[in-house]
Phi, psi and omega in degrees: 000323182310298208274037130270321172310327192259327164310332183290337174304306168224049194238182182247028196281338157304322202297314209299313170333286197300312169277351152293323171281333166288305171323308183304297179290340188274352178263345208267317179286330178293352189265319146004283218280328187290298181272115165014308180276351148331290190282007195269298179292328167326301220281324171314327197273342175263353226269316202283348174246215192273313195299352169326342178308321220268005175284305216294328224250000183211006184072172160317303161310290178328300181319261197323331150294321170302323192283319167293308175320294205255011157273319206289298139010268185322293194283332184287337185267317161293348162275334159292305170337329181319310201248344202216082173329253191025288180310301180332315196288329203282311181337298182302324232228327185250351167320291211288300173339288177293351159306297208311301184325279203276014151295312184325319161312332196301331179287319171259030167273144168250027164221155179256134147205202224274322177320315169292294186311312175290015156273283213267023158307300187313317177307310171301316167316294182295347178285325180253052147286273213324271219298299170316328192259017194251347171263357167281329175284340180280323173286346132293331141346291198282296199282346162295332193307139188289139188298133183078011165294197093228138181281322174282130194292150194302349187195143206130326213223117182258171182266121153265000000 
């Protein structure tokens, strides 16, 4: 038991967790978003608020789709993230975005409920993405970086 606790300990395996799960909820709504009974539930909830632009600027279906276009981007860009910060980093940055968007909502809506409450989870969830994949990148940065370069600045960025 000792020795799985300290590999769980100094493995990424949680990170790995976290991005799995966020990958799941951001494919399962963004593929959502395609269908009709979705798009049944969205339009009140979008009809009433600011994001309503995006009914004037693409209809009711379109809006859903826009919406489906930039969660499915977010899980696609976080499953390249696997191998590749970079990707991760965009995943993570619309991940925290589409929190914030639809917390925004909140004021004109006249109800709370789980469409609302998981973002803000997701919003945490994507900062320590962020913040994992913003520091994998920098430690390729560095180990590419020509000897007596450094990509990273002398003081900020611990190692983990």
């Amino acid at each position: 038991m000792k020795n799985a606790i300290h590999r769980f300990v100094h493995s990424d395996a949680d990170i790995t967790l976290l991005r799995l799960s966020v990958i799941f909820i951001f494919a399962l709504f963004g593929t959502f978003k395609w269908f009709d009974f979705e798009v049944s539930e969205l339009e009140p909830l979008i009809s009433s608020t600011w994001l309503s632009f995006l009914y004037t600027l693409f209809g009711v279906h379109g809006g859903s789709y826009f919406l489906g276009v930039v969660e499915t981007l977010a899980f696609v860009a976080l499953v390249v993230g696997f191998k590749k910060p970079a990707f991760g980093i965009v995943g993570s940055a619309i991940v925290i975005v589409t929190g914030i968007t639809t917390l925004s909502l909140l004021p004109q809506l006249t109800m709370l409920d789980g469409f609302i409450v998981k973002d803000v989870l997701l919003i945490g969830a994507g900062a320590v993405l962020l913040k994992f994949d913003l520091r994998r990148h920098l430690r390729i940065q560095q180990a590419s970086a020509p000897e007596g370069a450094s990509a990273l600045p002398a003081q900020g960025v611990r190692q983990t």
